[in-house]
N, C-alpha and C positions, 0 to 999 in steps of 0.2 A: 777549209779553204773557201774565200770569198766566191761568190759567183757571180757579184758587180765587177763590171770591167773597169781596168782602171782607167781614169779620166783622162791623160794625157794620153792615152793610146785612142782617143775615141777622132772620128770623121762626122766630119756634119758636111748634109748636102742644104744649101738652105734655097728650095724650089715653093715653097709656099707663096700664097699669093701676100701683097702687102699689105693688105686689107685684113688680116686674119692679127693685126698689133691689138684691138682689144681683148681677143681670145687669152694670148697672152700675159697681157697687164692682169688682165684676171688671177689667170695662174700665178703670178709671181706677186700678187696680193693677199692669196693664198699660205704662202710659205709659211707667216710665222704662226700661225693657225694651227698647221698640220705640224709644225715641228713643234709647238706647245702639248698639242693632245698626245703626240707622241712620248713625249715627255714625261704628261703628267701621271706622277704614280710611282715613276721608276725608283728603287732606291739610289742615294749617292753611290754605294759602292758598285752598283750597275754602270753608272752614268761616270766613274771616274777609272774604271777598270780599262787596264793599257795592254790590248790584245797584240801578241809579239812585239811590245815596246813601239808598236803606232798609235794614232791621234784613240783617245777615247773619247766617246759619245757627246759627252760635254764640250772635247776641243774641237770635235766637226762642229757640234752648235756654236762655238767661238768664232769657228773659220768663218761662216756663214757671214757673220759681223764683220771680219777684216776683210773681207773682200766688197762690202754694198762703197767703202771709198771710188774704190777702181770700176764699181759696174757705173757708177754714178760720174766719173770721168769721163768715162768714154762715150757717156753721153753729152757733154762737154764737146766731146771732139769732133763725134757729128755736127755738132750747129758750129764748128770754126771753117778754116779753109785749108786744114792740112788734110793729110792722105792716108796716117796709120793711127790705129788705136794707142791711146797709153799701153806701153808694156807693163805684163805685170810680172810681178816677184816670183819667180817660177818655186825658189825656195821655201814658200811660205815662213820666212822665217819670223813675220809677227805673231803668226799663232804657234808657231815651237817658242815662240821667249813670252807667249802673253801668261802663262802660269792660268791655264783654265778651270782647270782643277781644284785648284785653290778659290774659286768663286763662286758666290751664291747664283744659281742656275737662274731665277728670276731676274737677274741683274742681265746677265746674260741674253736671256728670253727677251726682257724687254728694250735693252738695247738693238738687237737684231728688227726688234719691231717698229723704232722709231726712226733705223737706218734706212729702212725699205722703204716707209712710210715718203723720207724727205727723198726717194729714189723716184718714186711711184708720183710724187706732187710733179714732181719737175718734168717726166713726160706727161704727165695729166695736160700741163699748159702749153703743148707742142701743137702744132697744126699738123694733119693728116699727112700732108707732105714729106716733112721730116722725116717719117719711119723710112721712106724708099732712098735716104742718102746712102752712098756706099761709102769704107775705108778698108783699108788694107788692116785684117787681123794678123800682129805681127808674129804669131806661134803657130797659128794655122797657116800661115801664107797664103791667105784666100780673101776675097770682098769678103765685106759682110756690111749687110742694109742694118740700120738701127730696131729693125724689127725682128733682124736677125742674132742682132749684140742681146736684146732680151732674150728670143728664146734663148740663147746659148745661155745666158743666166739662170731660167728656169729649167736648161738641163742641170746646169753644176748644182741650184737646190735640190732638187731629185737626185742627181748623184749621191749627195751628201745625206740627205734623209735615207735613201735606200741602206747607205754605210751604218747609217744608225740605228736603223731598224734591225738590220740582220745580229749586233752588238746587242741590242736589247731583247732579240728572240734568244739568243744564244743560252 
């Protein structure tokens, strides 16, 4: 049995100061890094194996992918004048129909790397400011600062690496 909690059961208190958004950008520059080395080695049938018929290894690394749209929205939604984040697909239902499995793991890999990449540009050219805007996260029901919409991205990558790592120790 898993010993990651699951993600949608999780609380974030976000008290950090707003000054700590490079910290951040870091870490989530980091991601496709660590999920390559993590990666690299494993065999396919490691990486495609469906423990009790959930995502395997490769569709978390896909997930990864379908969601930099929606991290990248809602950064969008800070610099407008509305008040809630894009909602997202609670379903995941792009990565259950994206057929992961079926794909060469570098395509994958490197997709995730050019998603973050155009994530990562586009707060690069923000002004300091920005990171303290607040909006309404509409699944948390709580603010959350633009510095807070990152970390909460750099938790779901750790989420998702942690899910994979424990799939690949197994």
């Amino acid at each position: 049995m898993s010993q990651i909690p699951a993600w949608f059961e999780r609380k974030f208190d976000f008290v950090f100061p707003v000054e700590q958004y490079p910290n951040v950008c870091i870490r989530l520059r980091g991601t496709p890094a660590r999920l390559e080395e993590m990666l690299r080695g494993i065999s396919r049938e490691v990486l495609i194996r469906k423990p009790e018929e959930k995502w395997s290894a490769q569709e978390h690394a896909g997930h990864l992918v379908d969601l930099e749209p929606l991290w990248l929205a809602r950064v969008g939604d800070f610099l407008k004048d509305g008040n809630t984040l894009t909602v997202a697909d609670l379903s995941n239902r792009k990565t259950d129909e994206a057929n992961y499995n079926a794909r060469d793991l570098r395509d994958i890999l490197g997709n995730f790397r050019e998603e973050r990449a155009r994530l990562l540009d586009r707060v690069g050219k923000l002004q300091a400011g920005a990171f303290s805007r607040s909006l309404l996260h509409p699944r948390l029901k709580q603010p959350m600062r633009l510095v807070d919409h990152l970390f909460f991205v750099a938790e779901h990558d750790d989420h998702h690496l942690a899910k994979i790592w424990e799939m690949i120790a197994a």
